[in-house]
TORKOL-4160 file (C-alpha; in steps of 0.2 Angstrom, whole numbers, padded with zeros to 4 digits, m for minus):
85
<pt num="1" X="0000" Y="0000" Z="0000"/>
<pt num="2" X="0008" Y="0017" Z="m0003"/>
<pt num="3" X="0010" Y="0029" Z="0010"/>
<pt num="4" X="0006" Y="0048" Z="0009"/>
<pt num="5" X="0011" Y="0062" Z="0016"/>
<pt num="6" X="0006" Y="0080" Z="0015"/>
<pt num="7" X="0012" Y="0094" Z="0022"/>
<pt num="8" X="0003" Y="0109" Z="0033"/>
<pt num="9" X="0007" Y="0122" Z="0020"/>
<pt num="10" X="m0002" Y="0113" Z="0007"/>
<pt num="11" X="m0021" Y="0119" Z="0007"/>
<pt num="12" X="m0027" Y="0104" Z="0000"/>
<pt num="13" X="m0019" Y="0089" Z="m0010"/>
<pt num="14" X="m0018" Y="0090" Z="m0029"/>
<pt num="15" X="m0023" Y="0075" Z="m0038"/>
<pt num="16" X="m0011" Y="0078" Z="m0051"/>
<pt num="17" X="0003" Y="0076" Z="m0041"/>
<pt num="18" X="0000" Y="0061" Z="m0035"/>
<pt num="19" X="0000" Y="0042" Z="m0042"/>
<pt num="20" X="m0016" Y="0036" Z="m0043"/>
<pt num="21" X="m0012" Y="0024" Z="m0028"/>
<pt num="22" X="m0006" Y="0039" Z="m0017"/>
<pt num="23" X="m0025" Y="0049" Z="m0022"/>
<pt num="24" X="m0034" Y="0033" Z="m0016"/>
<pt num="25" X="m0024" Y="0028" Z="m0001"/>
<pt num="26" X="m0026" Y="0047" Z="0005"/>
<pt num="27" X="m0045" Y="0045" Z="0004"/>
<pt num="28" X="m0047" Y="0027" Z="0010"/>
<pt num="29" X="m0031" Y="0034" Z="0026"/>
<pt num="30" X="m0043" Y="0049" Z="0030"/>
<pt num="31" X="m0062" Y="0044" Z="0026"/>
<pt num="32" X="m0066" Y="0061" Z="0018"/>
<pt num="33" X="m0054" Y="0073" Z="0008"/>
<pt num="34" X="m0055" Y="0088" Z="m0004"/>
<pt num="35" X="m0043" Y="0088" Z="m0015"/>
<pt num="36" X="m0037" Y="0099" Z="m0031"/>
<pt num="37" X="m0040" Y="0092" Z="m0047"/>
<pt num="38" X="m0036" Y="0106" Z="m0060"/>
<pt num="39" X="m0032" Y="0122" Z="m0062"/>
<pt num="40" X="m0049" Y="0132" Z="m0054"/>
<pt num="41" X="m0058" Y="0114" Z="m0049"/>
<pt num="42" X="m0058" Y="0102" Z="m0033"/>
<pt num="43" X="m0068" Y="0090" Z="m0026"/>
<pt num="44" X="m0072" Y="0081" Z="m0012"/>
<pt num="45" X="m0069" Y="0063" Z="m0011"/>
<pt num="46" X="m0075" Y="0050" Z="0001"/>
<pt num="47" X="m0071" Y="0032" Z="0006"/>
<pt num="48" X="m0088" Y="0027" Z="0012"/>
<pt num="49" X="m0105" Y="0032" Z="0014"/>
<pt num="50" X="m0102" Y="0034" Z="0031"/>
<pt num="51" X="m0092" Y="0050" Z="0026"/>
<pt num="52" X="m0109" Y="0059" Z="0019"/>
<pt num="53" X="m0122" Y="0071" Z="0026"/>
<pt num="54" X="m0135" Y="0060" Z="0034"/>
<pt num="55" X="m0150" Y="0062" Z="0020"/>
<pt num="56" X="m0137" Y="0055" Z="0008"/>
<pt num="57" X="m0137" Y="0038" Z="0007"/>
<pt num="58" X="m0127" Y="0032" Z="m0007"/>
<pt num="59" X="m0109" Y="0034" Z="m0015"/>
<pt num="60" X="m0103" Y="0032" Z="m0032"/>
<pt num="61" X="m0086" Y="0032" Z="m0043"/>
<pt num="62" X="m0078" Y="0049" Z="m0040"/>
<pt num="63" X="m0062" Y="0049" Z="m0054"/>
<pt num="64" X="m0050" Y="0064" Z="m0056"/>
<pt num="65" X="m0033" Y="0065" Z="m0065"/>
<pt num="66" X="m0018" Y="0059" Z="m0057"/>
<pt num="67" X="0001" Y="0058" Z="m0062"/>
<pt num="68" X="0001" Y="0043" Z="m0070"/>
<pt num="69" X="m0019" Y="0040" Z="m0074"/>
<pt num="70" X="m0032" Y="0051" Z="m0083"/>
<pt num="71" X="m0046" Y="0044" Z="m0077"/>
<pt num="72" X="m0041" Y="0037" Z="m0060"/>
<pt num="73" X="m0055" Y="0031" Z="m0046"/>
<pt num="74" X="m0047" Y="0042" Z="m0034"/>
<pt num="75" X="m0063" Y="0039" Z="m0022"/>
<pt num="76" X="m0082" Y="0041" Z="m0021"/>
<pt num="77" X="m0093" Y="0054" Z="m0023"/>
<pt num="78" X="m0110" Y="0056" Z="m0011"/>
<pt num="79" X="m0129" Y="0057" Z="m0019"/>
<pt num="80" X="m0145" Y="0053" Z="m0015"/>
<pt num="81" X="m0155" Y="0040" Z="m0021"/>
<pt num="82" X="m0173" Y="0044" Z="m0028"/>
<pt num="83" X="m0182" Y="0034" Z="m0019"/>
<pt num="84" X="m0172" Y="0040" Z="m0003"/>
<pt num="85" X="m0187" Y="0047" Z="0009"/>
């Protein structure tokens, strides 16, 4: 598994510095993570369901660019199901 390790002075952890390994051991280390993904764009990434808002109940896919993958499955991304009442 590869370790990660991000510095105080880094706001948030940009995707496309990382290996596509490093993005996902990063969420799957810390539950729920924002992270920079492009020039003016982040998103927030999450290992589990467990890491949404309560009236989501849900998670899907969540891919960003990394260092050494376009289209990497850095994490997942929450949402609510229609049928969620």
């Amino acid at each position: 598994m590869a370790s990660v390790s991000v510095t105080h002075a880094q706001a948030r952890p940009d995707t496309r510095q990382l290996t596509c390994a490093q993005a996902q051991a990063l969420v799957k280390q810390r539950g729920s993570v924002v992270m920079t993904t492009g020039p003016t764009t982040f998103e927030k990434f999450v290992a589990t369901s467990n890491y949404c808002s309560p009236d989501v109940n849900m998670v899907r896919p969540k891919f960003a660019p990394t260092k050494d993958n376009k289209k990497c499955a850095v994490g997942n991304q929450c949402f609510r199901s229609r049928n969620f009442r």
